[in-house]
PDB file with one MODEL, atoms N, CA, C and O in Angstrom:
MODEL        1
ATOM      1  N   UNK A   1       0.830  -1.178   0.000  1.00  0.00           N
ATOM      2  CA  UNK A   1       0.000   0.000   0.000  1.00  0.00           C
ATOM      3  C   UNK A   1       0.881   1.251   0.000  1.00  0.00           C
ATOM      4  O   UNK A   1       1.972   1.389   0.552  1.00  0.00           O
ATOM      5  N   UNK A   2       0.119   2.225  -0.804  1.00  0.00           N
ATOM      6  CA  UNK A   2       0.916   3.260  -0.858  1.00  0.00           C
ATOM      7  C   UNK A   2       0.997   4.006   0.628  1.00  0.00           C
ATOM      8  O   UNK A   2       0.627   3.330   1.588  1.00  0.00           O
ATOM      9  N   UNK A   3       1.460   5.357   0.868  1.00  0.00           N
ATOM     10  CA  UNK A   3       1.226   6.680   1.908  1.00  0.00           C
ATOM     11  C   UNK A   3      -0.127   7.122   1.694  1.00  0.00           C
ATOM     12  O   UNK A   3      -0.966   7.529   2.498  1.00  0.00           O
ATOM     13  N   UNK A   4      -0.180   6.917   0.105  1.00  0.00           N
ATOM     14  CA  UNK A   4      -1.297   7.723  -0.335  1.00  0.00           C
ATOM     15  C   UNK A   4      -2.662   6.601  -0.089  1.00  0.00           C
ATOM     16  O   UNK A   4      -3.574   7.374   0.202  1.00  0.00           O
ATOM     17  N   UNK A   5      -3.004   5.760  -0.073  1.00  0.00           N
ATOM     18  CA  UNK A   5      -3.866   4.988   0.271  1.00  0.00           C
ATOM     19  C   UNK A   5      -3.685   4.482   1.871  1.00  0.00           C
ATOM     20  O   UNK A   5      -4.576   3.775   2.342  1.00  0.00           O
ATOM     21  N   UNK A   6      -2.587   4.832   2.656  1.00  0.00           N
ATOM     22  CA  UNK A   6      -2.580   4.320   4.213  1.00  0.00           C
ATOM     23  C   UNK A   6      -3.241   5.585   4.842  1.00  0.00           C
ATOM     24  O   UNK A   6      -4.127   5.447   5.685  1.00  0.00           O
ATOM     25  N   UNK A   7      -2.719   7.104   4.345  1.00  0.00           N
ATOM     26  CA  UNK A   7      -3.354   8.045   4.396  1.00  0.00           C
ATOM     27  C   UNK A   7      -5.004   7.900   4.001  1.00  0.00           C
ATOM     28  O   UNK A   7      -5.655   7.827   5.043  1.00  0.00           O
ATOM     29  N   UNK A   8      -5.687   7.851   3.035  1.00  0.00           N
ATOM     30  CA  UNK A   8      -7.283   7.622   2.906  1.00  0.00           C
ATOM     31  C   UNK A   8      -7.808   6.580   4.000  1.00  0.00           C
ATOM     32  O   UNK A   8      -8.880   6.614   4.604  1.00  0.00           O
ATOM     33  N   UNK A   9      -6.927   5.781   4.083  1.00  0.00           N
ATOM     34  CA  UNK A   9      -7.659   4.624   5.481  1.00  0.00           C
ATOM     35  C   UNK A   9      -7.205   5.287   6.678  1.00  0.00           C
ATOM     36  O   UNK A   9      -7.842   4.874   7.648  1.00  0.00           O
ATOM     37  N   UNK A  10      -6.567   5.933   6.902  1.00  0.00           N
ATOM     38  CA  UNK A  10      -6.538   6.782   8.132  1.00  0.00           C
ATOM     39  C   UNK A  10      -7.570   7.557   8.264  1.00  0.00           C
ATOM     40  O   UNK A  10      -8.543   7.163   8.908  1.00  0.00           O
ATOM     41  N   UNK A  11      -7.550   8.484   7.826  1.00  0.00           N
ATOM     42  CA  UNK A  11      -9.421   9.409   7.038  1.00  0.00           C
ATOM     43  C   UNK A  11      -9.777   8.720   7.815  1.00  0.00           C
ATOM     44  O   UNK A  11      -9.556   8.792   9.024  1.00  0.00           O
ATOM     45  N   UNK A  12     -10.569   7.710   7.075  1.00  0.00           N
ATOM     46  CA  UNK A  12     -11.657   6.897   7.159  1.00  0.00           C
ATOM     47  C   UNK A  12     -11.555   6.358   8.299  1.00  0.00           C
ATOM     48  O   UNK A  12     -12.399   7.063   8.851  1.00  0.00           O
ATOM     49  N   UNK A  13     -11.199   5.666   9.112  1.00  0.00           N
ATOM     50  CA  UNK A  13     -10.712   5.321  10.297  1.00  0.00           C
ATOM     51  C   UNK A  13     -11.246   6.851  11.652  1.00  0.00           C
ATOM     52  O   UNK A  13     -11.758   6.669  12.757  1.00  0.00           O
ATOM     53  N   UNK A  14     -10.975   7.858  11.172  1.00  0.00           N
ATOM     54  CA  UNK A  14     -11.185   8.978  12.048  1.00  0.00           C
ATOM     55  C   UNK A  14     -12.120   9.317  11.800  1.00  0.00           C
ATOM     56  O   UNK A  14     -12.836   9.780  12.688  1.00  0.00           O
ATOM     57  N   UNK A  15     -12.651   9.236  10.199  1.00  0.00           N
ATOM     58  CA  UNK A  15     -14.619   9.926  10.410  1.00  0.00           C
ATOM     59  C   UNK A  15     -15.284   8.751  10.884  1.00  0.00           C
ATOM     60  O   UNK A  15     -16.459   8.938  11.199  1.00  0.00           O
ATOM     61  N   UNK A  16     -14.641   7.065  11.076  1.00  0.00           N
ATOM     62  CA  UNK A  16     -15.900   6.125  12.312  1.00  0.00           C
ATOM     63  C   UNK A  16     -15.522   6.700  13.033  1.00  0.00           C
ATOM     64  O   UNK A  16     -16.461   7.460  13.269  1.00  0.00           O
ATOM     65  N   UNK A  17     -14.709   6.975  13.692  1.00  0.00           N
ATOM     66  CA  UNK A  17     -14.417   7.546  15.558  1.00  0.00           C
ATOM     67  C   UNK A  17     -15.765   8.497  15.501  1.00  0.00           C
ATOM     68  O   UNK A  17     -16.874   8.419  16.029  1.00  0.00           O
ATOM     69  N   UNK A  18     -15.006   9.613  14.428  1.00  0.00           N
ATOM     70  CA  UNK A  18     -15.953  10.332  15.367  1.00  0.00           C
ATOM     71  C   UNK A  18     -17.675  10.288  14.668  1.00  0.00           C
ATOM     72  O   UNK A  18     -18.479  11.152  15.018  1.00  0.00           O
ATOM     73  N   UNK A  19     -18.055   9.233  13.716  1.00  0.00           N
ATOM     74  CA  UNK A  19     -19.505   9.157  14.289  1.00  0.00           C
ATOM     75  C   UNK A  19     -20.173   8.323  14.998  1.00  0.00           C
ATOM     76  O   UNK A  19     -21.389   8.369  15.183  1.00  0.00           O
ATOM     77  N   UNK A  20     -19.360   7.463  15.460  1.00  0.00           N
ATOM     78  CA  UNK A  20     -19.528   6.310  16.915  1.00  0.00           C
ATOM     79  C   UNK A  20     -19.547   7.409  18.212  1.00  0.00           C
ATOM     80  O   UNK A  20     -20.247   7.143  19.189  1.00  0.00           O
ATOM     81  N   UNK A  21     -18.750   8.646  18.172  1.00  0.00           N
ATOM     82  CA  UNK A  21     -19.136   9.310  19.064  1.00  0.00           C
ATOM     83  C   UNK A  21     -19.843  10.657  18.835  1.00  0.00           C
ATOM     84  O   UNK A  21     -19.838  11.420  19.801  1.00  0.00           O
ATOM     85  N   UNK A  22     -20.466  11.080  17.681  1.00  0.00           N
ATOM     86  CA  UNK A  22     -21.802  11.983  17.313  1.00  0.00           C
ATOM     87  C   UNK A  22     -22.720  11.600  18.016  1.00  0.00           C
ATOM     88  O   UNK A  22     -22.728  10.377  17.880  1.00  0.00           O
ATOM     89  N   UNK A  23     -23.948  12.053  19.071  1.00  0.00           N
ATOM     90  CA  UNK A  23     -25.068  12.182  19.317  1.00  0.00           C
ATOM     91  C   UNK A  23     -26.093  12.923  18.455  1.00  0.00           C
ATOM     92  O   UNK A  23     -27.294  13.109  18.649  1.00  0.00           O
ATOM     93  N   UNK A  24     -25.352  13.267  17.525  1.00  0.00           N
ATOM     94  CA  UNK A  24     -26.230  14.140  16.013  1.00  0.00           C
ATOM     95  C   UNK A  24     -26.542  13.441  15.130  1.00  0.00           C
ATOM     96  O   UNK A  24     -25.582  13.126  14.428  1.00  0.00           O
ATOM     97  N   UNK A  25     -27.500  13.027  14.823  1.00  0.00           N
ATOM     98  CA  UNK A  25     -27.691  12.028  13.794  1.00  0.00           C
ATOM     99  C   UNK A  25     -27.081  12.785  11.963  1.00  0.00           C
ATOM    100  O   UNK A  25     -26.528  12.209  11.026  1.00  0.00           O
ATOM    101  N   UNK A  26     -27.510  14.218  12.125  1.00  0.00           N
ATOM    102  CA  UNK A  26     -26.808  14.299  11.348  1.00  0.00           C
ATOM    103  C   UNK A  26     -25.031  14.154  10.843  1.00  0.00           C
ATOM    104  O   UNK A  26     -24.170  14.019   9.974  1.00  0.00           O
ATOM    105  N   UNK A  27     -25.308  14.268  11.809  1.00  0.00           N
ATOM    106  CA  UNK A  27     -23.370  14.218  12.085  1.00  0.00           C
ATOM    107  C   UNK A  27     -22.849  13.289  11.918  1.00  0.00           C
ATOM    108  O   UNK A  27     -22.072  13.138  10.975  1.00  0.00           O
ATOM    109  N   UNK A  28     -23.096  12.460  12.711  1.00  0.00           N
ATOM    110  CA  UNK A  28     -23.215  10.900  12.407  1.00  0.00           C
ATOM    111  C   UNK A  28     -22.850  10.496  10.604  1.00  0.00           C
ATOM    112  O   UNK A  28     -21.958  10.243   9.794  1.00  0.00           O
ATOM    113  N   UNK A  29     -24.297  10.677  10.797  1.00  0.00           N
ATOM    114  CA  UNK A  29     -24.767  10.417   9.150  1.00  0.00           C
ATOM    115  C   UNK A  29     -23.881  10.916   7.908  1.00  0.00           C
ATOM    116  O   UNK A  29     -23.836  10.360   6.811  1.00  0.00           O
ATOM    117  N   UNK A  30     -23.064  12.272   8.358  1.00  0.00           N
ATOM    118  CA  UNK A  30     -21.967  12.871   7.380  1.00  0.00           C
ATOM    119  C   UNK A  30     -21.019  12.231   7.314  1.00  0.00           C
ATOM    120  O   UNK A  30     -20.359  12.121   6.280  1.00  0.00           O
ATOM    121  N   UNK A  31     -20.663  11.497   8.740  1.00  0.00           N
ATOM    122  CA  UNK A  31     -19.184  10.852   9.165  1.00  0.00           C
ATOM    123  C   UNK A  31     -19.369   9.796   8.452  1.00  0.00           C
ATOM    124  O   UNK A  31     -18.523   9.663   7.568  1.00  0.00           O
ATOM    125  N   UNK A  32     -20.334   8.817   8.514  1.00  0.00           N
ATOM    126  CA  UNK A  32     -20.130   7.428   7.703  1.00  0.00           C
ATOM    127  C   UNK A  32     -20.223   7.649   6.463  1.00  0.00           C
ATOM    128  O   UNK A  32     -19.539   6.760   5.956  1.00  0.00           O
ATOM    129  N   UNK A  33     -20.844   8.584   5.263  1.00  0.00           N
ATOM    130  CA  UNK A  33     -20.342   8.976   4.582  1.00  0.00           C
ATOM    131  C   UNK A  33     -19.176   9.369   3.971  1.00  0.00           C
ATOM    132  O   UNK A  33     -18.878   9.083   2.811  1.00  0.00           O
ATOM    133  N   UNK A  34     -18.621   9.913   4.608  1.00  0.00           N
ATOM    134  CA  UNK A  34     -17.017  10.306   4.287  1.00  0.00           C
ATOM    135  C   UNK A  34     -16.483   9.141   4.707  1.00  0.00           C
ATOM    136  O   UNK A  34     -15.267   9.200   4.525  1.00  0.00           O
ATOM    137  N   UNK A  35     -16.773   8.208   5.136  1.00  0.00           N
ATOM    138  CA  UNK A  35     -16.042   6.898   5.834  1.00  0.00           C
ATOM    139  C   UNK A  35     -16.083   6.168   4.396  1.00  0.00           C
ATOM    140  O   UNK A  35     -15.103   5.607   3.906  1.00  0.00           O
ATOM    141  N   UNK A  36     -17.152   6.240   3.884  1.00  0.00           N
ATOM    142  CA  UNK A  36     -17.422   5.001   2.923  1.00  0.00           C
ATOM    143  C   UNK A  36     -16.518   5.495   2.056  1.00  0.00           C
ATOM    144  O   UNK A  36     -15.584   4.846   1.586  1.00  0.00           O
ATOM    145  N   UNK A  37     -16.924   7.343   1.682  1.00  0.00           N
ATOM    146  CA  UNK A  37     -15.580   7.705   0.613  1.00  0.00           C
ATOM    147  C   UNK A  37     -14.424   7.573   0.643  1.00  0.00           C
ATOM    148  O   UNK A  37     -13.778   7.113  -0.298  1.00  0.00           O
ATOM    149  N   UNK A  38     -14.079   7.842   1.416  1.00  0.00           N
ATOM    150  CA  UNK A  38     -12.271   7.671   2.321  1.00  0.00           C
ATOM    151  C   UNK A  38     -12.047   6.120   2.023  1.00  0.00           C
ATOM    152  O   UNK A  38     -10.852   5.825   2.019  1.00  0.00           O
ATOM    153  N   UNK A  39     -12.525   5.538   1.886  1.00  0.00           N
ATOM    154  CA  UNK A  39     -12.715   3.711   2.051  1.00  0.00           C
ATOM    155  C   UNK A  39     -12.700   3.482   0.582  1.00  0.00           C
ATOM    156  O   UNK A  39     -11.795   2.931  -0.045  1.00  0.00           O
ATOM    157  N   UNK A  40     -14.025   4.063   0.012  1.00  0.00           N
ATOM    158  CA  UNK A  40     -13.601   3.865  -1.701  1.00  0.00           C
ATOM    159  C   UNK A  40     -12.855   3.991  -2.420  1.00  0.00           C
ATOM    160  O   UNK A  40     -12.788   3.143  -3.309  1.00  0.00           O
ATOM    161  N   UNK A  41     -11.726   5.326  -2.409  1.00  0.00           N
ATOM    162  CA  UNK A  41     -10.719   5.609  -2.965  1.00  0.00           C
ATOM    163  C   UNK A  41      -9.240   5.320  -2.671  1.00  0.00           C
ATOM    164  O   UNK A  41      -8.233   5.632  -3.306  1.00  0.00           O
ATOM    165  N   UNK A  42      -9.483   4.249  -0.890  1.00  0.00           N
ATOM    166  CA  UNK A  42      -8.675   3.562  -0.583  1.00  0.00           C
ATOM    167  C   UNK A  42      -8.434   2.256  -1.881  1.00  0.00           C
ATOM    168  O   UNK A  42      -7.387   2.080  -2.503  1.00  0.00           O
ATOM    169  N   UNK A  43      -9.549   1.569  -2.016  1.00  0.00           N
ATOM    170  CA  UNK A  43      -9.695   0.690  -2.605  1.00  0.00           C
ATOM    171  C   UNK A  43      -9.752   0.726  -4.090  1.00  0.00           C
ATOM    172  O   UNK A  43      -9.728  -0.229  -4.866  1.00  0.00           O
ATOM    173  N   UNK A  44      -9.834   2.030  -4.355  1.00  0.00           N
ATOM    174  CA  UNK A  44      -9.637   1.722  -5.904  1.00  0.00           C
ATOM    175  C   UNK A  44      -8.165   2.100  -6.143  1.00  0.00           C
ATOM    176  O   UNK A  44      -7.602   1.694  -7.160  1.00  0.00           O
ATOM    177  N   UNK A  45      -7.306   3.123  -4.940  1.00  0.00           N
ATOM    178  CA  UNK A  45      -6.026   3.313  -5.480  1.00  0.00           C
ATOM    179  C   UNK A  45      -5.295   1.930  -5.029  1.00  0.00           C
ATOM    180  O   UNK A  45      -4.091   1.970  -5.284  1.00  0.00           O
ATOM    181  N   UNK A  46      -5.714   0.740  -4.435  1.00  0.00           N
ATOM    182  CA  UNK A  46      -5.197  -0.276  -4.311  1.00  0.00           C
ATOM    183  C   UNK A  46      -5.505  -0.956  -5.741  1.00  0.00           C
ATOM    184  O   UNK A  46      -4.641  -1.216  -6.578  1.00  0.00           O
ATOM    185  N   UNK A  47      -6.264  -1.089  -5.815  1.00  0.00           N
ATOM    186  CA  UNK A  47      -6.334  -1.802  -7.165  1.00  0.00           C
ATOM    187  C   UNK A  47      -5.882  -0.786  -8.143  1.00  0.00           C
ATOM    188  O   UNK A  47      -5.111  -1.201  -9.009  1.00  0.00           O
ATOM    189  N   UNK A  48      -6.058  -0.117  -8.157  1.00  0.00           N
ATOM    190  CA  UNK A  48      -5.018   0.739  -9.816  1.00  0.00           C
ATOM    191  C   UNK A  48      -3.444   0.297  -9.067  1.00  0.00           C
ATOM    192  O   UNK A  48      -2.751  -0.064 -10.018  1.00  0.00           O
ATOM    193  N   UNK A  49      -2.762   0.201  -8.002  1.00  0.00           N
ATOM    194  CA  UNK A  49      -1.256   0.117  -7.822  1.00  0.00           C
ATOM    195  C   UNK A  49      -1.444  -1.144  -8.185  1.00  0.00           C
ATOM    196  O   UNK A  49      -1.313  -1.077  -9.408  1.00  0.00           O
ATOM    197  N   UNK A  50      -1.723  -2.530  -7.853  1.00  0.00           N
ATOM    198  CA  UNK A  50      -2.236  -3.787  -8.269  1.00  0.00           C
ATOM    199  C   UNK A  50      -1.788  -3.978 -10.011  1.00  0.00           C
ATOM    200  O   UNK A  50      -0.877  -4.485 -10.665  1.00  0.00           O
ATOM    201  N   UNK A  51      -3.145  -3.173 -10.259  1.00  0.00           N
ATOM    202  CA  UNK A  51      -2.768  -3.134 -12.168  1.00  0.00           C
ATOM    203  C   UNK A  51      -1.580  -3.261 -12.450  1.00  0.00           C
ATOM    204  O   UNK A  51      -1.010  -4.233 -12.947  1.00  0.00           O
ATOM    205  N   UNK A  52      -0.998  -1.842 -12.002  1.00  0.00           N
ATOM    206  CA  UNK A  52       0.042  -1.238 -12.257  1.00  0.00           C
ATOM    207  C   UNK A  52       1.057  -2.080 -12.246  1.00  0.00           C
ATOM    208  O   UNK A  52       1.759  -2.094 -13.257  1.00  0.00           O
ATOM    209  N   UNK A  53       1.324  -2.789 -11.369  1.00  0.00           N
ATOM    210  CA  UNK A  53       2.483  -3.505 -10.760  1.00  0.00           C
ATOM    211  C   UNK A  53       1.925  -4.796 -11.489  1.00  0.00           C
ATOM    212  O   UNK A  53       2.813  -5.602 -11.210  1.00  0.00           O
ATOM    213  N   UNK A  54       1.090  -5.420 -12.177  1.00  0.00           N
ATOM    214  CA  UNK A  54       0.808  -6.563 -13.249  1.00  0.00           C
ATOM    215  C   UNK A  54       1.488  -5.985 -14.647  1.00  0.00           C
ATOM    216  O   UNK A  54       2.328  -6.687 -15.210  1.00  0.00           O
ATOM    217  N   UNK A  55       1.122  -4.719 -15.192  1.00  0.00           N
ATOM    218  CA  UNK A  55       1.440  -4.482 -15.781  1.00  0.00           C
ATOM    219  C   UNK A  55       2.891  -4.606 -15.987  1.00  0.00           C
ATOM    220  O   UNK A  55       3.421  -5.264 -16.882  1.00  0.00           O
ATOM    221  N   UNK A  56       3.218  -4.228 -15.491  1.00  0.00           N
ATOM    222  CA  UNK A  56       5.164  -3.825 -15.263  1.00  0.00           C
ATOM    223  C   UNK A  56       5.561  -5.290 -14.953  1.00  0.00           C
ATOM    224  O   UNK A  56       6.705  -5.484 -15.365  1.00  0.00           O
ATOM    225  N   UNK A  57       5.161  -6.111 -14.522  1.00  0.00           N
ATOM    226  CA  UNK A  57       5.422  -7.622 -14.742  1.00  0.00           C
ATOM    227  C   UNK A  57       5.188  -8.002 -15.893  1.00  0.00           C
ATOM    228  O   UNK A  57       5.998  -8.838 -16.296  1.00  0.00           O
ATOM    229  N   UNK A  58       4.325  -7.697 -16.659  1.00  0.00           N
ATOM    230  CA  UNK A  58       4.119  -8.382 -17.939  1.00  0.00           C
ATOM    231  C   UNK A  58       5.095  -7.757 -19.058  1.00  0.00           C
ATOM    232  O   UNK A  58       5.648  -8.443 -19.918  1.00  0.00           O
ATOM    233  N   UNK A  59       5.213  -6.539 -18.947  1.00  0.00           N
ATOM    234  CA  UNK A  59       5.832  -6.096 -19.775  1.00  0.00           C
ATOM    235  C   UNK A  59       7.610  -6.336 -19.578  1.00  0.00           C
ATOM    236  O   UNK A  59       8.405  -6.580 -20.486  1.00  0.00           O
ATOM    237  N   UNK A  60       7.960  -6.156 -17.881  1.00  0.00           N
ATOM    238  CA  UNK A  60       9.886  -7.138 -17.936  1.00  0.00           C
ATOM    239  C   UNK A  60       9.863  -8.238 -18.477  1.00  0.00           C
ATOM    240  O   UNK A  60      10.880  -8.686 -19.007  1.00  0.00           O
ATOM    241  N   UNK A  61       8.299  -9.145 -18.455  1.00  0.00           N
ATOM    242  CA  UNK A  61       8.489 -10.691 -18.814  1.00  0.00           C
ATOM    243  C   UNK A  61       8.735 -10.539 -20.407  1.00  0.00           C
ATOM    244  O   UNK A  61       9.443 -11.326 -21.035  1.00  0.00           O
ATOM    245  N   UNK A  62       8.147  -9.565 -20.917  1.00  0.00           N
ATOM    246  CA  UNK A  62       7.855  -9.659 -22.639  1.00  0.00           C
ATOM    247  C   UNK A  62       9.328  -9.033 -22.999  1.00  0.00           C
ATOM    248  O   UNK A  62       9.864  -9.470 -24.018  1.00  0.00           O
ATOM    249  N   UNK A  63      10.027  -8.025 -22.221  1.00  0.00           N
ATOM    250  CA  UNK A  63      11.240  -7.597 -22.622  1.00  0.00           C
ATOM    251  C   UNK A  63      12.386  -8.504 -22.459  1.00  0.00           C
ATOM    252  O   UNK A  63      13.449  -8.382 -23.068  1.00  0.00           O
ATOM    253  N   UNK A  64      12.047  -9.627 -21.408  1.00  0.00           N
ATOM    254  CA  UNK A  64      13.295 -10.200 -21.321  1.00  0.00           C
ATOM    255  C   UNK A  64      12.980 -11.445 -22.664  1.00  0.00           C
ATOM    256  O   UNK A  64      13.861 -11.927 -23.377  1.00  0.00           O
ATOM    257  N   UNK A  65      11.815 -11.695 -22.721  1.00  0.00           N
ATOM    258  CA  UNK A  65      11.724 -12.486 -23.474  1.00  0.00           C
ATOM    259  C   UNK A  65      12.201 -12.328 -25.267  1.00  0.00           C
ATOM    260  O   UNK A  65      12.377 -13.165 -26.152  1.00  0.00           O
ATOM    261  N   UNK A  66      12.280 -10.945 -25.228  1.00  0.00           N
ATOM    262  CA  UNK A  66      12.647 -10.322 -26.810  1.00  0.00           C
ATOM    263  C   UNK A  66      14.349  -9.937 -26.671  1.00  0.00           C
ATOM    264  O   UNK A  66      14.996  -9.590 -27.659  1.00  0.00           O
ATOM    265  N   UNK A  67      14.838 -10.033 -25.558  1.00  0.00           N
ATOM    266  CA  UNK A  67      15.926 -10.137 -25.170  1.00  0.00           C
ATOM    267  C   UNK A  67      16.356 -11.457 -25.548  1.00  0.00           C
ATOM    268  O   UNK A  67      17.446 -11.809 -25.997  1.00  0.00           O
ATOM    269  N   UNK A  68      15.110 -12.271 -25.240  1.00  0.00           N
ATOM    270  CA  UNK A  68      16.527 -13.823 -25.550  1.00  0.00           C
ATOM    271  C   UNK A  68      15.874 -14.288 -26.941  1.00  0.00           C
ATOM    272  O   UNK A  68      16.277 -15.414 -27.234  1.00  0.00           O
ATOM    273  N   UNK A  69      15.284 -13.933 -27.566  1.00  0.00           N
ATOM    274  CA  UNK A  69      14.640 -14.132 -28.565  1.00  0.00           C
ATOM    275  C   UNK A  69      15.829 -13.573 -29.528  1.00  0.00           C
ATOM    276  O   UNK A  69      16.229 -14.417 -30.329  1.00  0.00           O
ATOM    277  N   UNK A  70      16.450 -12.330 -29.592  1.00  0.00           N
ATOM    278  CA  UNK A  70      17.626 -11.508 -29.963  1.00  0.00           C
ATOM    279  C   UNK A  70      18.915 -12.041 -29.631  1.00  0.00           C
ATOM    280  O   UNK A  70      19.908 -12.063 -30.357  1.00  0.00           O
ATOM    281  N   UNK A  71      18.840 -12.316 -28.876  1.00  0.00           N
ATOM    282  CA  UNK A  71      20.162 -13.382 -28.168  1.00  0.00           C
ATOM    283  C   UNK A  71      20.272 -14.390 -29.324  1.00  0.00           C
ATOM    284  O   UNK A  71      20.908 -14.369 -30.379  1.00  0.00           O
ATOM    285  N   UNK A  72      19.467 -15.244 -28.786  1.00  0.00           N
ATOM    286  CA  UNK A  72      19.515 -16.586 -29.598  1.00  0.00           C
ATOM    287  C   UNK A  72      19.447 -16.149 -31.421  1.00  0.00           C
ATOM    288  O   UNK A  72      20.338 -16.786 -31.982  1.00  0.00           O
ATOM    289  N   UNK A  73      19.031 -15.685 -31.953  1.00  0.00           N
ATOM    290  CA  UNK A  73      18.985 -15.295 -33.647  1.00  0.00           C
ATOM    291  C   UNK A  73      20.397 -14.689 -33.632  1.00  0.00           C
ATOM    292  O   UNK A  73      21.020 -14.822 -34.685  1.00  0.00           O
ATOM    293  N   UNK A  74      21.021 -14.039 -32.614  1.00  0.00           N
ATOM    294  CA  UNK A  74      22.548 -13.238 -33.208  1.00  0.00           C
ATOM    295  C   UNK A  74      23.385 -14.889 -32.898  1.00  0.00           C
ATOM    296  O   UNK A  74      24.303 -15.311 -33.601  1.00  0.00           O
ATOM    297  N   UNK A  75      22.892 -15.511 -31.884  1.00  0.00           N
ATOM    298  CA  UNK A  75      24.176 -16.818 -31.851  1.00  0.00           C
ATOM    299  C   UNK A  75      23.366 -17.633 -33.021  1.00  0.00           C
ATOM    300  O   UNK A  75      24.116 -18.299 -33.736  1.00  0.00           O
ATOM    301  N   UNK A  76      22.522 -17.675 -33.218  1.00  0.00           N
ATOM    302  CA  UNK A  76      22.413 -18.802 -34.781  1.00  0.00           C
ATOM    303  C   UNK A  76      23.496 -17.488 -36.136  1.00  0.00           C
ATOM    304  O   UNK A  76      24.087 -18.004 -37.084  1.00  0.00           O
ATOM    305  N   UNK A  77      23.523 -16.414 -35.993  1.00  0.00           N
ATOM    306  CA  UNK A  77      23.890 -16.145 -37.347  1.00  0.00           C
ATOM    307  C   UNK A  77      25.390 -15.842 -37.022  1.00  0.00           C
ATOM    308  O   UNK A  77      26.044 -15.102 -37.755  1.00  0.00           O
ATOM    309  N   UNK A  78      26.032 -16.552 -35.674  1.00  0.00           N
ATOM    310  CA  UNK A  78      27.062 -16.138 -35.684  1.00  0.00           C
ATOM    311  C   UNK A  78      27.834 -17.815 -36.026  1.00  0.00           C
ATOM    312  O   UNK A  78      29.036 -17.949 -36.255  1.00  0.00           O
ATOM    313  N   UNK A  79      26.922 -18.859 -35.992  1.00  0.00           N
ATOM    314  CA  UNK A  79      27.314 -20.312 -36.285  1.00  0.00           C
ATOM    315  C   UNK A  79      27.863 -20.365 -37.735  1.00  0.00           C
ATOM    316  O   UNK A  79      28.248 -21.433 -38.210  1.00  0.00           O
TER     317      UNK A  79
ENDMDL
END
């Protein structure tokens, strides 16, 4: 996890506190809101770093692989 997503679950983490301790229903009601948001954008910047980091695996696998793909054709034309 990033700063940037330990940060949004922190958020979120502090607007339950404080609407577990609101006696305002509205208040309340704002806090779990921002909880759920703080929570959503936790979870989608986890999954976009996720992608991200598939991506960048697939693509060293495809470079090393055109690496030996290049390899091997310069030692056949050097036989």
């Amino acid at each position: 996890m990033s700063n940037t997503s330990d940060f949004y679950l922190t958020q979120a983490d502090k607007c339950a506190v404080d609407a577990a301790a609101s006696s305002l229903s509205q208040v309340r009601d704002r806090n779990l809101r921002a909880e759920q948001a703080w929570r959503t954008m936790a979870e989608r910047l986890i999954q976009t770093e996720a992608t991200r980091a598939r991506q960048v695996a697939v693509a060293a696998a495809k470079a090393e692989a055109n690496a030996d793909a290049a390899a091997m054709q310069i030692d056949g034309l050097e036989r």
